[in-house]
C-alpha positions as CSV (number, residue, x, y, z in Angstrom):
1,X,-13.6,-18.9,-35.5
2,X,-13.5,-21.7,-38.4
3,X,-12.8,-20.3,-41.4
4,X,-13.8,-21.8,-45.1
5,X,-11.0,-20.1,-46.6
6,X,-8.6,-22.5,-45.6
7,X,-7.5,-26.2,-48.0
8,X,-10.9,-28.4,-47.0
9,X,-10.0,-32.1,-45.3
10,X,-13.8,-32.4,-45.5
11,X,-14.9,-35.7,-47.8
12,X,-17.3,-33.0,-49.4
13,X,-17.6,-29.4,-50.0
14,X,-20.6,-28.8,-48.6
15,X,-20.7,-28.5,-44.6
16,X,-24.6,-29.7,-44.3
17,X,-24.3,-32.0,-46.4
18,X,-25.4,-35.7,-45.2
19,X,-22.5,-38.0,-44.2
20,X,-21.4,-41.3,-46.6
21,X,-19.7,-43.8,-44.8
22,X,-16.6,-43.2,-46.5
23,X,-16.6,-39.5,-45.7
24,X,-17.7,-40.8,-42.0
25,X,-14.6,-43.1,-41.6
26,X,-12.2,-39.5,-42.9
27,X,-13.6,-37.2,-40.6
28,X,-13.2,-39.6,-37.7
29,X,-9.7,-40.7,-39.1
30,X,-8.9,-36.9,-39.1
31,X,-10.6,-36.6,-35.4
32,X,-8.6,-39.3,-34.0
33,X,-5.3,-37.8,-35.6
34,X,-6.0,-34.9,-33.7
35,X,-6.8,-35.9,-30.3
36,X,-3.8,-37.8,-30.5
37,X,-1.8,-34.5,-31.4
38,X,-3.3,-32.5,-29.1
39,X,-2.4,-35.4,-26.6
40,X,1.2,-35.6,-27.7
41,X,1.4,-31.3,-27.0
42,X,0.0,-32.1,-23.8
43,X,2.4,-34.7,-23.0
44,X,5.7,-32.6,-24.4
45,X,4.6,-29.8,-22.4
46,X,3.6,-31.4,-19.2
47,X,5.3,-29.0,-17.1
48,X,4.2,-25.8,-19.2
49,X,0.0,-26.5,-18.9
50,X,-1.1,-23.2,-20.2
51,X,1.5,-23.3,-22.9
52,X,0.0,-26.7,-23.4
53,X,-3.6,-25.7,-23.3
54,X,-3.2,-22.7,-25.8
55,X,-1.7,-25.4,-28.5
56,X,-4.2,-27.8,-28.1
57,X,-7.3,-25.3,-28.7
58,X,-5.0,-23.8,-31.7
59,X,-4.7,-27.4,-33.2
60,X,-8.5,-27.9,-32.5
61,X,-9.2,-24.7,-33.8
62,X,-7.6,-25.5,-36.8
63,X,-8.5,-28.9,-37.3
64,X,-12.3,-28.3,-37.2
65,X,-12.0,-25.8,-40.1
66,X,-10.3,-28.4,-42.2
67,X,-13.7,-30.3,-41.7
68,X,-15.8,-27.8,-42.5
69,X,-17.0,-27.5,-38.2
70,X,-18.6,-24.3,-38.0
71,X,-19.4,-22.4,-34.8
72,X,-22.3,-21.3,-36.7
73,X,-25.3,-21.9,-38.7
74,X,-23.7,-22.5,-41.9
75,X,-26.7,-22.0,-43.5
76,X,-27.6,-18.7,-41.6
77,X,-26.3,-15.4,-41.9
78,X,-23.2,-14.7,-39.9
79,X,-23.9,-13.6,-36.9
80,X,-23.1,-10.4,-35.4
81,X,-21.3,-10.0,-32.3
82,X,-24.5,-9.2,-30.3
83,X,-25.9,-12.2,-31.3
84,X,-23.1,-14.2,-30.3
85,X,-22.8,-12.7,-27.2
86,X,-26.4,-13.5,-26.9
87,X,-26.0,-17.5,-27.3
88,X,-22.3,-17.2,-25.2
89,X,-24.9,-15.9,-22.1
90,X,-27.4,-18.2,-22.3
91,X,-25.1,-21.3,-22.4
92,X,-23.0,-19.3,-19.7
93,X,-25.9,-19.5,-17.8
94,X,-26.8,-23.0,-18.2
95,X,-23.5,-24.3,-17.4
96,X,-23.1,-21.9,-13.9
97,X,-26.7,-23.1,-13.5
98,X,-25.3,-26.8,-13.3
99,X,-22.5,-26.1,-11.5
100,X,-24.6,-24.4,-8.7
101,X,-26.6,-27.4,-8.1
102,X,-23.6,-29.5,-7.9
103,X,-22.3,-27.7,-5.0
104,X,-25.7,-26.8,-3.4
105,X,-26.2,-31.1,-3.6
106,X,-22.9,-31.6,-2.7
107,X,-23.5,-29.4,0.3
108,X,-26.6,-30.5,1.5
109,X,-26.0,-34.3,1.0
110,X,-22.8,-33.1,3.3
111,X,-20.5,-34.4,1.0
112,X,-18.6,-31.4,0.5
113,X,-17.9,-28.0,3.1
114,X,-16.8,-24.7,1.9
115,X,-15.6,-21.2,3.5
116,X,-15.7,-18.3,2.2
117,X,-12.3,-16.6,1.7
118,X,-13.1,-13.5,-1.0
119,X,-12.2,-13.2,-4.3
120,X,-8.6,-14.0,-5.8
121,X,-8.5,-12.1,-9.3
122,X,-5.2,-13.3,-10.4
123,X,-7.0,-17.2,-10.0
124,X,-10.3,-16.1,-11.6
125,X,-8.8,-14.8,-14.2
126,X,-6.4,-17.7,-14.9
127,X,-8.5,-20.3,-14.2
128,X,-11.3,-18.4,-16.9
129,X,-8.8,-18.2,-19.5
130,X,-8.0,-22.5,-18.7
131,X,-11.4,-23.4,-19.2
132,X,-12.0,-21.5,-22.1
133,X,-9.2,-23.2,-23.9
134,X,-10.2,-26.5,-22.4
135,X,-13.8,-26.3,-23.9
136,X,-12.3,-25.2,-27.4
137,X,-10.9,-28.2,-27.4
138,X,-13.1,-30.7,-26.1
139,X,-16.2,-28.9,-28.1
140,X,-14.6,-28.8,-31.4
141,X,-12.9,-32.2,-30.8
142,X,-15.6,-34.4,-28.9
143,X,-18.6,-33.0,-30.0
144,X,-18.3,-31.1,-33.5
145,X,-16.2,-34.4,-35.2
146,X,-18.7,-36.5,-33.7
147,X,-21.7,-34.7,-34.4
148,X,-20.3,-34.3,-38.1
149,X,-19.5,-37.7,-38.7
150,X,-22.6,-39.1,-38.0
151,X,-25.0,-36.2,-39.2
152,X,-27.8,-37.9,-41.5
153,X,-26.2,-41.5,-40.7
154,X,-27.8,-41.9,-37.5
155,X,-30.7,-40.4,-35.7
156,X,-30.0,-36.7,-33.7
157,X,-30.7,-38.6,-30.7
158,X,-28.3,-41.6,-31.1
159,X,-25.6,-39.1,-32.1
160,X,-26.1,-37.3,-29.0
161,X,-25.6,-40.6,-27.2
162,X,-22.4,-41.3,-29.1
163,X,-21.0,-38.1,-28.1
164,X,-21.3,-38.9,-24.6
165,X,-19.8,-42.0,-25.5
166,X,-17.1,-40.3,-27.4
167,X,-16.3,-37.8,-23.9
168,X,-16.4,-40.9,-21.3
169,X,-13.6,-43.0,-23.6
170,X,-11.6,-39.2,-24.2
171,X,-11.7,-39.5,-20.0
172,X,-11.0,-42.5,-19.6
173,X,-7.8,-42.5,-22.2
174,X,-6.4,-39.5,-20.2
175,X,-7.0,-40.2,-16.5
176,X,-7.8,-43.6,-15.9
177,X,-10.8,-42.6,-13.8
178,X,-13.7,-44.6,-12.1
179,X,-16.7,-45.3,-13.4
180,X,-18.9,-42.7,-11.4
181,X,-16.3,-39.6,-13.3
182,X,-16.7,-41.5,-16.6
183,X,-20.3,-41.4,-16.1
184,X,-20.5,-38.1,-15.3
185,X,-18.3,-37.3,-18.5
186,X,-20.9,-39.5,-20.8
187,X,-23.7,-37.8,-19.3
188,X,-22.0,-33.8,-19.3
189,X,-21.0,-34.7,-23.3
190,X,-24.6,-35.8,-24.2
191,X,-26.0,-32.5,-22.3
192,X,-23.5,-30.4,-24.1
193,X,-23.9,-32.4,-27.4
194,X,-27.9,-31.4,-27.1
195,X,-26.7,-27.6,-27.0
196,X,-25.0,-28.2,-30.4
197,X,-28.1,-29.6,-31.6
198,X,-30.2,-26.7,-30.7
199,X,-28.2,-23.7,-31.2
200,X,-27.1,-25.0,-34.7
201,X,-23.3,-24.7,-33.4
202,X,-20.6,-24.3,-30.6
203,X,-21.6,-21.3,-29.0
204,X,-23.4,-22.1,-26.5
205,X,-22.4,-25.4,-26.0
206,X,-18.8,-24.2,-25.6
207,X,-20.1,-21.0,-23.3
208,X,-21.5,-23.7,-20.6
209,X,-19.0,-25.6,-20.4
210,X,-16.4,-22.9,-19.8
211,X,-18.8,-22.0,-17.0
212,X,-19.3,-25.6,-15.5
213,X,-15.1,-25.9,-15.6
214,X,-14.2,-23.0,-14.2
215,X,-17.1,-22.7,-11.6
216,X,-16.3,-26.4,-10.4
217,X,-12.6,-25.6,-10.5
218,X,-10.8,-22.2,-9.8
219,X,-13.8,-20.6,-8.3
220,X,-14.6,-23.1,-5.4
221,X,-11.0,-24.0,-4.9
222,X,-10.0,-20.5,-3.9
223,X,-11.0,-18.2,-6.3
224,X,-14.0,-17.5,-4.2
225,X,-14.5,-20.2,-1.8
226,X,-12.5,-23.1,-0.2
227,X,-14.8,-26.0,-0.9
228,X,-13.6,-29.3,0.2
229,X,-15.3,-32.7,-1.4
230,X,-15.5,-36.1,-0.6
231,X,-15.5,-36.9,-4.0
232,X,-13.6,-34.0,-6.5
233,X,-17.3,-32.7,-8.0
234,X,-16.0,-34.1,-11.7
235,X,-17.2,-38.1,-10.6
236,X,-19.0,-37.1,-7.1
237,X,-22.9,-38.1,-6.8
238,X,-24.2,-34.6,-6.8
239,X,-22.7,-34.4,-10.2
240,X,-23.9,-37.9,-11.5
241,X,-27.0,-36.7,-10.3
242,X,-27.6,-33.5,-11.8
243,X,-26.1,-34.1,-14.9
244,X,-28.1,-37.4,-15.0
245,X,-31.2,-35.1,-15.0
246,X,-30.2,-32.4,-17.4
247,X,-29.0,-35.2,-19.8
248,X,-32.0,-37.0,-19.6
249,X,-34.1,-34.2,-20.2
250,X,-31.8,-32.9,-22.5
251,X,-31.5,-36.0,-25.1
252,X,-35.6,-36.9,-24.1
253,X,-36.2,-33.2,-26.1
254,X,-34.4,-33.9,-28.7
255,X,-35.5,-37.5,-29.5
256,X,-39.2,-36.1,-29.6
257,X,-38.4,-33.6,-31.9
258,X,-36.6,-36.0,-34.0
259,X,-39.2,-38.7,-33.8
């Protein structure tokens, strides 16, 4: 979706090129800028949230090619659609994967009930097209700046931990939420963070968390089922839980092969 046709931001012109300090302290100068834009559209068009949504992923969008964030392998041939479609199922997968344990846990540590009341297309499809501009933003924004800024000043594995550093403080700036949602947010942003790692780009990363998002929102609260929590799954136990294991594994993997 980036494109390197457009006037570089980026402290250098080449996009796998090690960090300096200096060019560090730009791209997160240039990060913050844009959260806080995307921040102020979400603000001035409180009342309008799709409207608001579609500008904040076009400002992502944008902003992450002035960096040089690729969705991509820069150093691979571009991919084709098939194999795009490829990486967007297998992180589609993972993230539905997570979801479905949050509500099985949920549902089994009876913190949560659900009834089945069909399928509501026009909230499927809605609710899809919300979480897909959601996780262009928070992917570009909270993981590819991150991940950029500190690639070849610290360790893989420490970035990873600064990303879900980077997604608990995001949380926290915008909702004001407890500690269990901004640890679940920490842990969700190193999990997604390791799919960066691995897949060399957004893809996947930005497939599962569509999935998680819109699983764990329009599709258990009437899309397909009327699931009632204790705890809204975003900070509830189940979710701690699980995503406490995936991140774990997750950031384990990637420390070992960065060892």
């Amino acid at each position: 979706m980036t494109t390197s046709r457009l006037p570089s931001a980026s402290p250098d012109h080449d996009p796998t090129a090690p960090e300096t300090v200096a060019g560090a302290s730009k791209v997160v100068g240039w990060g913050l800028a844009l959260w806080g834009g995307v921040q102020i559209a979400g603000a001035v068009l409180e009342r309008k949230p799709l409207a608001s949504a579609i500008v904040q992923a076009a400002a992502a969008e944008w902003g992450a090619g002035r960096i040089g964030i690729a969705w991509s392998d820069p150093l691979a041939p571009m991919p084709g659609w098939a194999a795009i479609g490829r990486r967007v199922g297998r992180g589609a997968a993972l993230g539905a994967a997570a979801a479905g344990l949050v509500i099985a846990t949920s549902l089994a540590m009876r913190s949560a009930t659900a009834a089945w009341i069909g399928p509501s297309g026009g909230l499927l499809v809605l609710g899809l097209f919300a979480s897909i501009l959601a996780a262009v933003r928070d992917e570009l924004l909270l993981r590819g700046i991150v991940l950029r800024a500190t690639r070849g000043l610290l360790p893989t594995w420490v970035s990873l931990l600064v990303c879900g550093a980077a997604a608990a403080a995001a949380r926290f700036g915008i909702d004001g939420q407890p500690a269990t949602s901004l640890a679940a947010e920490a842990l969700r942003g190193i999990a997604l963070a390791t799919l960066w790692t691995r897949d060399r780009g957004a893809w996947m990363a930005f497939a599962a968390n569509t999935s998680w998002m819109w699983i764990l929102g329009a599709v258990v609260h009437g899309g397909f089922i009327d699931a009632r929590f204790v705890t809204e799954p975003d900070g509830g136990a189940a979710t701690v839980a699980v995503l406490a294991a995936v991140a774990v594994a997750a950031w384990a993997s990637i420390r070992r092969r960065h060892s």
